[in-house]
C-alpha positions in Angstrom: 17.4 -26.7 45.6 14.5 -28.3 44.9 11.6 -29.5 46.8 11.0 -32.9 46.4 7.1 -34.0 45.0 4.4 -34.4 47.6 1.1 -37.2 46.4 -1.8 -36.2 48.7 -4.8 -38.3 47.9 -7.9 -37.1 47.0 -9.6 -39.6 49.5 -7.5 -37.2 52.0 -8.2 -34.0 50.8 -12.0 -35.1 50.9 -11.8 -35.8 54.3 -10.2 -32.7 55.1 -12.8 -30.4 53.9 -15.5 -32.3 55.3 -13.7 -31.6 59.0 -13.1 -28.2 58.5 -17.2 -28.0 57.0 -18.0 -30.1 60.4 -15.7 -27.9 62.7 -16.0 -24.6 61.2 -19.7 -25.5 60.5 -19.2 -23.9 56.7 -19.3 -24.7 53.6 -16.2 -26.0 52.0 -15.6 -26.0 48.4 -12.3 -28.0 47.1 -11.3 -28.3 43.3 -11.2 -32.2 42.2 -10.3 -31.4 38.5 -9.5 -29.1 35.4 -13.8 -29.1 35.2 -15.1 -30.7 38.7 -16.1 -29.1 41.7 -17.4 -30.1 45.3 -18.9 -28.0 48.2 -19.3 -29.9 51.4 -22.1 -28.4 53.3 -21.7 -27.7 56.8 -21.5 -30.5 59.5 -19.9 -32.5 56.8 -22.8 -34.9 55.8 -23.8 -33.3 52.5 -22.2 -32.3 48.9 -22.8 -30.7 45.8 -20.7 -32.2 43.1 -20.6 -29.6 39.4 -18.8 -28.7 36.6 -18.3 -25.5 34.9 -19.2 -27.3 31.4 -21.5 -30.5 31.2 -22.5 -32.5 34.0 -20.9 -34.8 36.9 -21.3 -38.5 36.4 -23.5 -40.2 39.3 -20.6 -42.8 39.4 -17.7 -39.8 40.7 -20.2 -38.6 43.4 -20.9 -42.4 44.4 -16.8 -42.5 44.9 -17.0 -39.6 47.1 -19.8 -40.2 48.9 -17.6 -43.8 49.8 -14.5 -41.7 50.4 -16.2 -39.3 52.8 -18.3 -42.5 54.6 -21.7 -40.8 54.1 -24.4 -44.0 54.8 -27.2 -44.7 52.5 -26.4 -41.7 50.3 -29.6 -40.1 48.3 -28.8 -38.5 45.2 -30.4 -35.7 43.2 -30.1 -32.7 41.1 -30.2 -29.2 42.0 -30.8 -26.9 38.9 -29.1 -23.4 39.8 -29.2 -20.2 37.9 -26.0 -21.3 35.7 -25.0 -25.3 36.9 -26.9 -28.0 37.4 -25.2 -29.9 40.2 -25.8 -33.8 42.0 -26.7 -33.6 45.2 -25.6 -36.2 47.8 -27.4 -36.4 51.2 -26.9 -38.6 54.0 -29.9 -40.4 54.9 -31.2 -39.1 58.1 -28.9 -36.4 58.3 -30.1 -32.8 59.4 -29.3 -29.9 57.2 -27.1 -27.3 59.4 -27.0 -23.8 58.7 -24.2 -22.1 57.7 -22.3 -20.3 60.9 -20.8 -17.0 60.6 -17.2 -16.0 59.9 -15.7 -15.1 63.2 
């Protein structure tokens, strides 16, 4: 017997990470696409958006940053060893560090 198709949407599974990165006060780090990437910094009011080839587009991290409710979003770049990924910041918000596994 088969199971019958579940649609979650993405605005849901957004949300989700960024309460388990505010509860768990960890990083979360969901797969959006074949090639697109997020981490959700702990406390939930900061992202990294990347791909694995090329570049996210400023307009997907706007989307998400409206999905998750983040106010006055700043946006930047981060240049890593391998990626370069957009940043996405609250305004105002306080970076929190990252709480140990338990």
């Amino acid at each position: 017997m088969s199971h019958p198709t579940v649609t979650v949407r993405v605005r849901d599974v957004l949300r989700y990470g960024q309460e388990r990165a505010l509860r768990l006060g960890r990083t979360q780090q969901l797969e959006l696409g074949d090639n697109l990437f997020i981490r959700i910094g702990p406390g939930g009011r900061r992202f990294l958006l990347f791909q694995l080839e090329g570049e996210p587009d400023r307009s997907v991290a706007q989307a998400v940053a409206e999905a998750l409710n983040l106010q006055n979003p700043e946006y930047g770049w981060h240049q890593g060893a391998t990626l370069r990924s957009l940043t996405v910041v609250e305004a105002g918000s306080q970076e929190q560090p990252e709480q140990p596994e338990v």
